[in-house]
Steps between C-alpha positions, in 0.01 A plus 500: 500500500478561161675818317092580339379479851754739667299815558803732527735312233527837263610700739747222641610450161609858474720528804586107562887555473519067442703432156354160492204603305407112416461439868139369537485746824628811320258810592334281786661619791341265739574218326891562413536587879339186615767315262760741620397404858519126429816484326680790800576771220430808436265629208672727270292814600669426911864490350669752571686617138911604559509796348877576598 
């Protein structure tokens, strides 16, 4: 899917915690958690962050 044909990517883009903005699936959740899914990782926005 294309970033213009996301209906939701301005909101994603405002909470998407990802730091790898240049990622074609940045802001298209569906999409970066199919890749996620394919590769066995985790998306940045289901890491848990160590805040100790």
């Amino acid at each position: 899917m294309a970033k213009a044909n996301c209906i939701r990517i301005e909101e994603n883009n405002a909470i998407c915690p990802c730091k790898n903005t240049g990622c074609e699936n940045h802001s298209i959740c569906c999409e970066c958690v199919a890749h996620h899914k394919k590769s066995e990782s985790y998306p940045a926005c289901l890491r848990y962050e160590n805040t100790e």
